[in-house]
C-alpha positions in Angstrom: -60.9 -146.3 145.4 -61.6 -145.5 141.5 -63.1 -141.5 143.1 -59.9 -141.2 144.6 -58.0 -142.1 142.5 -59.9 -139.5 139.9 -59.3 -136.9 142.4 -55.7 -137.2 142.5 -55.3 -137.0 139.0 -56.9 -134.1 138.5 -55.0 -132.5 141.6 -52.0 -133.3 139.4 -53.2 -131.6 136.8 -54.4 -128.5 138.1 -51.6 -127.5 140.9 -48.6 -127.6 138.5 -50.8 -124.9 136.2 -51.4 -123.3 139.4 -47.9 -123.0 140.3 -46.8 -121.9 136.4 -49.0 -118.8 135.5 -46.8 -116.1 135.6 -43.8 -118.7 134.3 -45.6 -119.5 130.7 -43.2 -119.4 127.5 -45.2 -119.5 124.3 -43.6 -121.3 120.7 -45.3 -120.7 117.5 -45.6 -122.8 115.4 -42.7 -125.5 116.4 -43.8 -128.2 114.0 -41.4 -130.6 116.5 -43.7 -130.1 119.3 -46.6 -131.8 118.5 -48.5 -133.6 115.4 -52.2 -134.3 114.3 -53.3 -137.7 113.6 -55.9 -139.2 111.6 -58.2 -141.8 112.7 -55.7 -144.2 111.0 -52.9 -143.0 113.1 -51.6 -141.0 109.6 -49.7 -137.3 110.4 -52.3 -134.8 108.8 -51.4 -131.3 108.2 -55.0 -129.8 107.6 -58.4 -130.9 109.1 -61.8 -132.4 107.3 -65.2 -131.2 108.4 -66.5 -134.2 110.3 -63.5 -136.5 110.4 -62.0 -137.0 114.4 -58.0 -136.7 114.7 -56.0 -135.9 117.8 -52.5 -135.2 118.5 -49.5 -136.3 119.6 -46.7 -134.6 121.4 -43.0 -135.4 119.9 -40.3 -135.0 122.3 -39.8 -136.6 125.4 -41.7 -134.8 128.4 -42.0 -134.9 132.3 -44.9 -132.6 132.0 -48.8 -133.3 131.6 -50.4 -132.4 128.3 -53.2 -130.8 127.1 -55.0 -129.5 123.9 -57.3 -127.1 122.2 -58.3 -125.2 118.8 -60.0 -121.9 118.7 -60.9 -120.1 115.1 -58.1 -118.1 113.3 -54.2 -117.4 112.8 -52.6 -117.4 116.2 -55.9 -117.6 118.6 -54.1 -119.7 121.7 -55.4 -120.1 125.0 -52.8 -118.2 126.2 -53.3 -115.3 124.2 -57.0 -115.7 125.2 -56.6 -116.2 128.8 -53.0 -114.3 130.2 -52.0 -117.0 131.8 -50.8 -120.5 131.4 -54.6 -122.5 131.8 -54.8 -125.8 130.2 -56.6 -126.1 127.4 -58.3 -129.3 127.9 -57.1 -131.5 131.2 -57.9 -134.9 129.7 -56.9 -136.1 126.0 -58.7 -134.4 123.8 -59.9 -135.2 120.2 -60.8 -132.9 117.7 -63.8 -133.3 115.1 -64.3 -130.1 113.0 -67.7 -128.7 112.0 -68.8 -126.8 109.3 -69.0 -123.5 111.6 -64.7 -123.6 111.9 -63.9 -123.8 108.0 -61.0 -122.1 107.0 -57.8 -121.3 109.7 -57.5 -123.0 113.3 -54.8 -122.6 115.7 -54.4 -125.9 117.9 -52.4 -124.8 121.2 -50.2 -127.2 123.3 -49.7 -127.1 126.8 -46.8 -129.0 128.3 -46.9 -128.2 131.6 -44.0 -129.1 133.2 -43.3 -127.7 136.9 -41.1 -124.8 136.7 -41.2 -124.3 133.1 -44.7 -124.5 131.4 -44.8 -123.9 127.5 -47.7 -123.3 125.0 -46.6 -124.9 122.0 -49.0 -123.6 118.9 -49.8 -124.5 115.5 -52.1 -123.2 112.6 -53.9 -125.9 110.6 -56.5 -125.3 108.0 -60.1 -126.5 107.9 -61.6 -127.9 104.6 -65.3 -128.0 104.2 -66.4 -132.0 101.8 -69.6 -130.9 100.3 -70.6 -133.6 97.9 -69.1 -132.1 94.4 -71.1 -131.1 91.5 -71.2 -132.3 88.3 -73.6 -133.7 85.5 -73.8 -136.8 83.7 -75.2 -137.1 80.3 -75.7 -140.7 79.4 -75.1 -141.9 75.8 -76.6 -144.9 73.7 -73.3 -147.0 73.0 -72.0 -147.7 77.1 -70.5 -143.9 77.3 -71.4 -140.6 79.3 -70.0 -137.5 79.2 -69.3 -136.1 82.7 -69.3 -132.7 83.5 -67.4 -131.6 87.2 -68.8 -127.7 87.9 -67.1 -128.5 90.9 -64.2 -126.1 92.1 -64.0 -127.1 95.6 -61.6 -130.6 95.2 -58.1 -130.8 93.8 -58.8 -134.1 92.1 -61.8 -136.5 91.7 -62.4 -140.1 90.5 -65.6 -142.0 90.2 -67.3 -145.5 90.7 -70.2 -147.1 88.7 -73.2 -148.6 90.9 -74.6 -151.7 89.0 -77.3 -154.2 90.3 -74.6 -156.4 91.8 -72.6 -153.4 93.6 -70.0 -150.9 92.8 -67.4 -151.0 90.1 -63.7 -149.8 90.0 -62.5 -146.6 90.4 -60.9 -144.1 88.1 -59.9 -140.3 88.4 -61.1 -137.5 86.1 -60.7 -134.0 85.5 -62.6 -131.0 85.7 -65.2 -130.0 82.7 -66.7 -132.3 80.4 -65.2 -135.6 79.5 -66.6 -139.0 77.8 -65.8 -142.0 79.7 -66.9 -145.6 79.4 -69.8 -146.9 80.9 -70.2 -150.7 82.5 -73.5 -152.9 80.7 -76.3 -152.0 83.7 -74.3 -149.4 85.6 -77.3 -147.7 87.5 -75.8 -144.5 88.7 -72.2 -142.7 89.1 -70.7 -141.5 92.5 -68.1 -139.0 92.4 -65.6 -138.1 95.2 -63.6 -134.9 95.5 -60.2 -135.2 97.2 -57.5 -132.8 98.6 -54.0 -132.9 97.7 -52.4 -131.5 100.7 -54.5 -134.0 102.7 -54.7 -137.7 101.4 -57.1 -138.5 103.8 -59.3 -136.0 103.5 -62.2 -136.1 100.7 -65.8 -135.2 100.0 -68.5 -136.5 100.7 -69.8 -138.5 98.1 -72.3 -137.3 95.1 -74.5 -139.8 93.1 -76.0 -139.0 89.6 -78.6 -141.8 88.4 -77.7 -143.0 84.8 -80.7 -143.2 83.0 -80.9 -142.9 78.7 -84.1 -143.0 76.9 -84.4 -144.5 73.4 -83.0 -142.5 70.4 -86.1 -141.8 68.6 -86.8 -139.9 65.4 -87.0 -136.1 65.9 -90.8 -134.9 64.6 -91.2 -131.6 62.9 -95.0 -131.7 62.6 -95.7 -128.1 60.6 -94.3 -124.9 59.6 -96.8 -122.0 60.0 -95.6 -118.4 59.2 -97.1 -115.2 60.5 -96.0 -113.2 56.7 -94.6 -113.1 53.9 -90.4 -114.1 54.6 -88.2 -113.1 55.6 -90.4 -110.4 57.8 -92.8 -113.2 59.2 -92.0 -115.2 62.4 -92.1 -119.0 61.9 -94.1 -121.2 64.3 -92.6 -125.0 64.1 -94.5 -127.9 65.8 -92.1 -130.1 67.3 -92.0 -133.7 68.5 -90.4 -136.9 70.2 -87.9 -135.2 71.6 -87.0 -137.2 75.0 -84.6 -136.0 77.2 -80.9 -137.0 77.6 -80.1 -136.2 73.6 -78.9 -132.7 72.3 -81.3 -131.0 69.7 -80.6 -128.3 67.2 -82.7 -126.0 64.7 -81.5 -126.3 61.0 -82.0 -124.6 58.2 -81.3 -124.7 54.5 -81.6 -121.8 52.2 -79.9 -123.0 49.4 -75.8 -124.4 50.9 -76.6 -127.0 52.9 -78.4 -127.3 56.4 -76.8 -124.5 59.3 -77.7 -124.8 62.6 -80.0 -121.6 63.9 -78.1 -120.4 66.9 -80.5 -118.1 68.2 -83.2 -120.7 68.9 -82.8 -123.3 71.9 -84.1 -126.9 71.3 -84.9 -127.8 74.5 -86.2 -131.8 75.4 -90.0 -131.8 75.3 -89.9 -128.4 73.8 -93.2 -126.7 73.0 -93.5 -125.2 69.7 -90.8 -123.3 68.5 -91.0 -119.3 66.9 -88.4 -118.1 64.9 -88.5 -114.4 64.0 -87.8 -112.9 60.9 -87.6 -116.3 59.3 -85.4 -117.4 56.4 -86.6 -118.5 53.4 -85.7 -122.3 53.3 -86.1 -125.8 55.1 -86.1 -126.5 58.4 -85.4 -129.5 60.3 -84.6 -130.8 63.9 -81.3 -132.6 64.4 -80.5 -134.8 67.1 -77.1 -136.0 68.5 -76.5 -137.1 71.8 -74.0 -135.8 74.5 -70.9 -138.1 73.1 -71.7 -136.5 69.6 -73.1 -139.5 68.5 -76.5 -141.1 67.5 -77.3 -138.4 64.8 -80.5 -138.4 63.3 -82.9 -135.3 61.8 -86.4 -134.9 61.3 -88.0 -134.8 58.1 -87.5 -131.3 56.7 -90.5 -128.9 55.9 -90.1 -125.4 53.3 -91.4 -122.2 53.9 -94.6 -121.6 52.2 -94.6 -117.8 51.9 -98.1 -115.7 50.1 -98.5 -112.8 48.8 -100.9 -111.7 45.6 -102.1 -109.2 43.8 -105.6 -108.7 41.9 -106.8 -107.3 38.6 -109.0 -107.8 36.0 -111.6 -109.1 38.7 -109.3 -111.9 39.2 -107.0 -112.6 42.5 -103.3 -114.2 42.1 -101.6 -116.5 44.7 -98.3 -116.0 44.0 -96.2 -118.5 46.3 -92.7 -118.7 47.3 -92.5 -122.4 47.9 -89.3 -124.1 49.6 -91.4 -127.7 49.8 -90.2 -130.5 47.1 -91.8 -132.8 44.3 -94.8 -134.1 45.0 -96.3 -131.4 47.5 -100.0 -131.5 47.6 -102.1 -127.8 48.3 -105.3 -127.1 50.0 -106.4 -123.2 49.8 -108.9 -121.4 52.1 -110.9 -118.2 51.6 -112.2 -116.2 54.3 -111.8 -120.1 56.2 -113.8 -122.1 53.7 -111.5 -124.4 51.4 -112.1 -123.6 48.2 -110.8 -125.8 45.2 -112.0 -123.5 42.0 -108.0 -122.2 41.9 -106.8 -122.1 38.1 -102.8 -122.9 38.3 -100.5 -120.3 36.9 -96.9 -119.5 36.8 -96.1 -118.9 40.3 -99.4 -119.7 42.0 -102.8 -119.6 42.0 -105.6 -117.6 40.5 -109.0 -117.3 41.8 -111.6 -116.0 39.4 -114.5 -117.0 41.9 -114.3 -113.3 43.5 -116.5 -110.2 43.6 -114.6 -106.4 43.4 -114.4 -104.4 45.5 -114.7 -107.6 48.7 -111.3 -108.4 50.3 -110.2 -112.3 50.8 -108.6 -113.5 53.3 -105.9 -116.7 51.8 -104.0 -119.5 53.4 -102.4 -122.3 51.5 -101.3 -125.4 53.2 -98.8 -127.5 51.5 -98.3 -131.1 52.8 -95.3 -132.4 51.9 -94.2 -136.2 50.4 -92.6 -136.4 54.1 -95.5 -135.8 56.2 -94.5 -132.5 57.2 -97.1 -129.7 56.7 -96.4 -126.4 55.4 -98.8 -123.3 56.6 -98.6 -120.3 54.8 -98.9 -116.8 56.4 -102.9 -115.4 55.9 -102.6 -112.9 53.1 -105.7 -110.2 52.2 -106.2 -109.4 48.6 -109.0 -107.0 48.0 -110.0 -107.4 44.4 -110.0 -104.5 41.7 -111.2 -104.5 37.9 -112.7 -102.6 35.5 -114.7 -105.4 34.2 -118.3 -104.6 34.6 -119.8 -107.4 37.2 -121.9 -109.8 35.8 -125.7 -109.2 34.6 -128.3 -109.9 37.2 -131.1 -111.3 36.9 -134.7 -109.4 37.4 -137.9 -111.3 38.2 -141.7 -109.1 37.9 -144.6 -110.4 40.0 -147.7 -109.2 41.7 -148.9 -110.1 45.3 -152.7 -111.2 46.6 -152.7 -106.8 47.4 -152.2 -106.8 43.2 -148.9 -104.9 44.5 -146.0 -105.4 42.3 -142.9 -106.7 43.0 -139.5 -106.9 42.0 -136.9 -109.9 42.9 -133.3 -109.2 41.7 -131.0 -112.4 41.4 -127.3 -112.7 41.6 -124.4 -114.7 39.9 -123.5 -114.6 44.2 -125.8 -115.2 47.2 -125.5 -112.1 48.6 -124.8 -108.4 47.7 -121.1 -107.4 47.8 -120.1 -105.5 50.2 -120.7 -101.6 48.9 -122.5 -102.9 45.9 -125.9 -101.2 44.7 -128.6 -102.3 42.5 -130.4 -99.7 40.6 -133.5 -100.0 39.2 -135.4 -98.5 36.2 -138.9 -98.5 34.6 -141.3 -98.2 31.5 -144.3 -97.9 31.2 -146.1 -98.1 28.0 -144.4 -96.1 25.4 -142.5 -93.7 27.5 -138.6 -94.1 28.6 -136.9 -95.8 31.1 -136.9 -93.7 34.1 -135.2 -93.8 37.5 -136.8 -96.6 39.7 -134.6 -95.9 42.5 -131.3 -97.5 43.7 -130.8 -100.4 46.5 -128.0 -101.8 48.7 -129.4 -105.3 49.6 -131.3 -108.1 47.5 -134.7 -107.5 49.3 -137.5 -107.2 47.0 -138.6 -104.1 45.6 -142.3 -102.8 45.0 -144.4 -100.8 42.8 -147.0 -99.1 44.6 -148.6 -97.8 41.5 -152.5 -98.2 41.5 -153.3 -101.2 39.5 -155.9 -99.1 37.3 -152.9 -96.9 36.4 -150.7 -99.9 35.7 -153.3 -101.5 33.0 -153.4 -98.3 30.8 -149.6 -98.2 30.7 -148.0 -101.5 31.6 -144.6 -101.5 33.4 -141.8 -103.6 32.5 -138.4 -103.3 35.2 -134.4 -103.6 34.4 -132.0 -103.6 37.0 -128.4 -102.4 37.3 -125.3 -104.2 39.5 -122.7 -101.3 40.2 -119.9 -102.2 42.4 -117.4 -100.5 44.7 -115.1 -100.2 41.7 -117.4 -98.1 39.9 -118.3 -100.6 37.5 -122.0 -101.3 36.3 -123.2 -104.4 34.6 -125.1 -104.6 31.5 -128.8 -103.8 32.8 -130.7 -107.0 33.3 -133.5 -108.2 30.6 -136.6 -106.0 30.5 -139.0 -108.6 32.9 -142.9 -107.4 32.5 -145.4 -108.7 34.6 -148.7 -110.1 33.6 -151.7 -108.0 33.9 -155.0 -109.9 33.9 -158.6 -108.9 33.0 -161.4 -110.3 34.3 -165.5 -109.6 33.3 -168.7 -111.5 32.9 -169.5 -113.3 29.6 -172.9 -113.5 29.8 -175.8 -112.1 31.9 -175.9 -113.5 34.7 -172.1 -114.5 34.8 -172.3 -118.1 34.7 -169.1 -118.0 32.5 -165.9 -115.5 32.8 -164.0 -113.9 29.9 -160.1 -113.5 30.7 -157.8 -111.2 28.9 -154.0 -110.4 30.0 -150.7 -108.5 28.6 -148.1 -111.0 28.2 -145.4 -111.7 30.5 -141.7 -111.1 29.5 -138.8 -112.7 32.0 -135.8 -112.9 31.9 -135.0 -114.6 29.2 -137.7 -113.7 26.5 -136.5 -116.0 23.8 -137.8 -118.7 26.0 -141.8 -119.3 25.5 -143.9 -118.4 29.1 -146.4 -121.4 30.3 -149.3 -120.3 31.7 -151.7 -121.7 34.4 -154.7 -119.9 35.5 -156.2 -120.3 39.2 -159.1 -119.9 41.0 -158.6 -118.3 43.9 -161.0 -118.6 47.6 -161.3 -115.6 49.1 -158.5 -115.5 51.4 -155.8 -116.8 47.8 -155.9 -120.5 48.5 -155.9 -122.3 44.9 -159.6 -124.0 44.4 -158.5 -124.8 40.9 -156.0 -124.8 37.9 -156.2 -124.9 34.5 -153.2 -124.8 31.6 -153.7 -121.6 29.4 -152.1 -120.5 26.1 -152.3 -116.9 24.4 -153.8 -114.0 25.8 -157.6 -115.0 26.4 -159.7 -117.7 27.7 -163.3 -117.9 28.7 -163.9 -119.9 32.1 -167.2 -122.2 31.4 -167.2 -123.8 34.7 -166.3 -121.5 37.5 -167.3 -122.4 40.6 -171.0 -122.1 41.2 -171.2 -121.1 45.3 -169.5 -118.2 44.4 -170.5 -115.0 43.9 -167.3 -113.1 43.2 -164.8 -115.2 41.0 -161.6 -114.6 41.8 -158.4 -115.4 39.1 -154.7 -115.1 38.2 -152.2 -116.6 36.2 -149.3 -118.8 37.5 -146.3 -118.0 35.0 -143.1 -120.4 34.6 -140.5 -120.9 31.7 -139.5 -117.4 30.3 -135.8 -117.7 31.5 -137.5 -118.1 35.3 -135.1 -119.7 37.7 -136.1 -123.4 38.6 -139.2 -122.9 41.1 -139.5 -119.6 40.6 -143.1 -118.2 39.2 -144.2 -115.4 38.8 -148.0 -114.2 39.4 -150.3 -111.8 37.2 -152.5 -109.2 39.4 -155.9 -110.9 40.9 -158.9 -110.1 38.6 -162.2 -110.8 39.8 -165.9 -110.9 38.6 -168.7 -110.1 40.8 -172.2 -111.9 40.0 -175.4 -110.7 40.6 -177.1 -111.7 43.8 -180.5 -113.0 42.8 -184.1 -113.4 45.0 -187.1 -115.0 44.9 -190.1 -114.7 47.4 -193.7 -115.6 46.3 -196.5 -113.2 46.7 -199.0 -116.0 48.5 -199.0 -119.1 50.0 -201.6 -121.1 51.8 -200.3 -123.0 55.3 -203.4 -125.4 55.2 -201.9 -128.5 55.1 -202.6 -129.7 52.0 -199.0 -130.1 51.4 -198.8 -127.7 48.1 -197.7 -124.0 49.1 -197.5 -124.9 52.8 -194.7 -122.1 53.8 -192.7 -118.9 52.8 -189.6 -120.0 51.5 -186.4 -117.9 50.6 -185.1 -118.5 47.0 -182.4 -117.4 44.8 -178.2 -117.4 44.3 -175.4 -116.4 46.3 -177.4 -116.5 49.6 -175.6 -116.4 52.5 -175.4 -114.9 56.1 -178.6 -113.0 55.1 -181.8 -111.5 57.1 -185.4 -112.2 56.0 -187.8 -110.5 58.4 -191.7 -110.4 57.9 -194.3 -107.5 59.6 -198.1 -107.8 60.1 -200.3 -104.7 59.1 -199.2 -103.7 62.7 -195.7 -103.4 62.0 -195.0 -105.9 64.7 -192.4 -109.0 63.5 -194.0 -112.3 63.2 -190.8 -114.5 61.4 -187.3 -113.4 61.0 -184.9 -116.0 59.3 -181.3 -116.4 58.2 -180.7 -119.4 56.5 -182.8 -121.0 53.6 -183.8 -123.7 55.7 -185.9 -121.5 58.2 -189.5 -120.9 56.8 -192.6 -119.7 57.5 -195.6 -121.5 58.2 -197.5 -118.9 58.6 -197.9 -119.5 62.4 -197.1 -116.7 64.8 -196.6 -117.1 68.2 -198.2 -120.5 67.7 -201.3 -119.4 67.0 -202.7 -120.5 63.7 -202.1 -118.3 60.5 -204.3 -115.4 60.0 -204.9 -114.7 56.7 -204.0 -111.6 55.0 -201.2 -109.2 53.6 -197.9 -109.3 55.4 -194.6 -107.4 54.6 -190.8 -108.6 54.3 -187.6 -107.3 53.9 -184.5 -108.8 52.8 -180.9 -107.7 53.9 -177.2 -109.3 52.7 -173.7 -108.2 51.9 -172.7 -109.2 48.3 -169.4 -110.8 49.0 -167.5 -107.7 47.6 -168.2 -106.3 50.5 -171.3 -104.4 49.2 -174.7 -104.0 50.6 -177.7 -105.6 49.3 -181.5 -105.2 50.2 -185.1 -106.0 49.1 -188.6 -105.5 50.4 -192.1 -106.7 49.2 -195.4 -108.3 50.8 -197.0 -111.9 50.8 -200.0 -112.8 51.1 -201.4 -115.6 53.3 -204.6 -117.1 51.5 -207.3 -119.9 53.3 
């Protein structure tokens, strides 16, 4: 019953259309005709995205009626289909979407039989994004709100708390400070039309969320050069977000804001180019303009210098207060040998000709720390550089040589040293010119050197063209050595004196005995020129000496060494011309006697030339046995060979004779 029932509605419906087609009158825009209503039942006379209404025909009809919306400014479903079709054969409600924002024409048909109409009205469709805006919480229960929004006629607000939502309020576009409820959590903010009342945005929340005013922190001022041509670099600190921050400056009236540098929350360090002489600080405010507070505030430090006189000024332009303590580096070692002077500092502590790199660092009674820019000063003077110091030696090779000494560790840069030497009466000559402190040597044959001992000044001359004083005349000891007595059991030593550096200052002298290969057997303390050596060593052959020197203006440690003088003894021998291997205990074997023996050959020949005993050592002898057999009396010959321990050869021959 319900089907047929459906089935002859829709009958009614569609033959009365049927029947009007070519009859349809359309009215524009009769606002009599019809009406939209809101989900409340309120007459609307524009549309919300996403909010149902439906309509309502006004005057009393006969006829059935139906309804539709198309896009545009006079779109009807007549115009769109040349007849009079019904829109929509059952009620119809409309819900716009975002795709039909802006102008829709809703078209009526009241289709009564024998005189259908399209009634037709243009409504407008408003898009209810949520609006924008910003909210800038502020310590004492305020925010300032900021609607970007352009989309809303009016707007009001509510506060969300932990125990729900607060009252409502309007506000206007663009910033404004309203009053915050104690533990309000967030803000919601609703746009609203006012040619439709029911119509409004959807909603937009902003959390409310203020950290603690804290102190602004301006940890150090570094500048790039000199002001006001150097960029400064400012270290920057507790600087949380929800506040406003500034740059400031004071060169003298007061602190300015710097408008062309952006203080951002969390900001890294800031660069200001083409900084002002003055002092800077951060100041902090928060959105309401209150809560003011500023950093401590740090000067410029600004360097430049000149140099003369072999000395190097700091002269400082210094915008730090009372109480400001320095630290200076040089070439990135702190150095604290500065000498105060009007304006700066002075370093005396300097070489000319080298360039220094300077940076001062002032920290301030605040805590703030002041950098200066890294300033160069190459020194210049025409003082002479200071006197060096020359020390004379020989080597173990009796070589001499030269050590210069310096009022600095190294040679400045483009410095030379020049040498020159004596020797005996004649003038200082040339002795050639160096560019680094290694030592220096005097090949000169030692023979030469003890008929015309050398003495040796040296010469500082600096990249300025200035020379120092040449150092004192240092002459090295030369040393004599010979035998005193016959056979050399004793050792006369002469030598020249030694001259250092300082010759005022008395020389002490030690004579050594030397082994062969320098090491020190022995020492003994030595005064004047001479000394005879009663107790040389007596496994020796050559004796081997020189003089340790100290005192004489040497520096601590330092010695220096004569030439090595030696004295060569006589190798001696003694083979007897007989002996008798008969067991009776007196003369039994041929024996090798004398001094200095040592890696020798002793070799013994029968009548025959053939070798019956060869020996190297004293303890080998002969017992006159050869090839076991017993010994054969008669005349046998030897020979002796050994290298003295000069290096020279040595040899003896003679015969023994083996008696019964």
């Amino acid at each position: 019953m319900k089907l047929l029932n459906r089935y002859f509605l829709l009958l009614l419906l569609w033959l009365p259309g049927q029947l009007a087609w070519s009859q349809c009158e359309t009215l524009p825009n009769d606002p009599t005709a019809f009406v939209a209503l809101d989900a409340n039942g309120m007459e609307i006379t524009s549309f919300c995205v996403g909010q149902p209404v439906h309509f309502v025909h006004t005057r009393p009809t006969t006829g059935v009626l139906s309804y539709g919306v198309l896009r545009g400014t006079g779109v009807t479903f007549f115009s769109s289909t040349p007849r009079c079709f019904p829109p929509n054969y059952l009620p119809y409600t409309y819900t716009p979407t975002l795709a039909e924002v802006g102008p829709v024409t809703v078209s009526e048909l009241n289709n009564v039989i024998g005189n259908p109409i399209y009634y037709y009205r243009v409504y407008n469709v408003y898009d209810t994004p949520p609006p924008a805006f910003t909210v800038a919480p502020c310590p004492a229960n305020q925010a300032l709100v900021t609607i970007t929004d352009t989309g809303y006629d009016t707007y009001t607000y509510t506060f969300q708390t932990p125990t729900g939502s607060t009252g409502s309020a309007s506000i206007g576009r663009g910033p404004g400070v309203i009053p915050v409820p104690v533990g309000a959590t967030s803000i919601t903010l609703t746009g609203h039309f006012n040619t439709n009342g029911s119509c409004e945005s959807r909603p937009s929340v902003q959390p409310i969320t203020l950290a603690a005013p804290v102190k602004p922190t301006l940890t150090s001022l570094t500048l790039s050069g000199p002001v006001p041509n150097g960029t400064a670099t400012l270290a920057v600190g507790n600087l949380p977000a929800g506040y406003l921050y500034t740059l400031q400056v004071d060169t003298g009236t007061g602190f300015q804001d710097v408008p062309s540098i952006t203080v951002s929350p969390g900001s890294p360090p800031l660069s200001v180019p083409n900084a002002a002489a003055g002092r800077y600080r951060i100041a902090r405010k928060d959105y309401c303009g209150g809560s003011p507070d500023a950093s401590v505030a740090i000067g410029t430090l600004s360097l430049t210098g000149a140099s003369a006189r072999n000395r190097n000024q700091l002269l400082l332009d210094d915008k730090g207060g009372p109480g400001t303590t320095y630290t200076v580096t040089r070439n990135g070692t702190a150095i604290t040998s500065l000498v105060p002077i009007s304006g700066g500092l002075e370093d005396t502590d300097v070489v000319c000709g080298s360039t220094y790199n300077y940076v001062v660092t002032a920290t301030q009674p605040g805590g703030g720390v002041a950098i200066s820019n890294s300033f160069p000063i190459r020194t210049e003077s025409s003082l002479p550089p200071p006197q060096p110091l020359l020390v004379a030696s020989f080597n173990l090779n009796n070589v001499v040589v030269l050590t210069p000494t310096l009022a600095t560790p190294t040679l400045p840069v483009g410095s030379s040293l020049r040498y020159s030497r004596t020797a005996g009466s004649s003038g200082a000559v040339d002795f050639g010119t160096a560019t680094s402190l290694r030592v220096r040597r005097d090949s000169t044959d030692l023979a030469t050197l003890k008929a015309s001992p050398p003495c040796y000044t040296v010469r500082l001359a600096d990249t300025c063209r200035n020379v120092s004083p040449p150092s004192s005349a240092t002459c090295p000891a030369i040393l004599s050595a010979s035998a005193a007595d016959a056979d050399g059991s004793t050792a006369a030593l002469t030598w020249t004196p030694f001259t250092g550096p300082d010759p005022i200052i008395p020389a002490t002298y030690a004579l050594q005995r030397l082994a062969t290969d320098g090491t020190v057997l022995s020492s003994v303390a030595v005064t004047g020129n001479t000394y005879t050596d009663l107790t040389p060593p007596t496994d020796r052959q050559v004796l081997r000496y020189r003089l340790q020197i100290s005192g004489a203006g040497l520096p601590a440690g330092t010695f220096s060494y004569s030439n090595l003088a030696s004295v060569t003894r006589q190798l001696t021998l003694t083979i007897p011309t007989a002996f008798t291997p008969n067991g009776d205990g007196l003369n039994d074997v041929l024996e090798v006697k004398g001094k200095y023996l040592n890696d020798y050959i002793f070799v013994v020949v029968d009548r025959n030339g053939q070798q019956v005993f060869r020996g190297t050592q004293r303890s080998e002898t002969w017992d006159g046995t050869i090839k076991g057999h017993a010994p054969v009396p008669g005349a046998y010959v030897w020979r002796f060979q050994q290298d003295n321990e000069d290096g020279t050869p040595f040899s003896a021959t003679g015969a023994v004779t083996i008696l019964k």
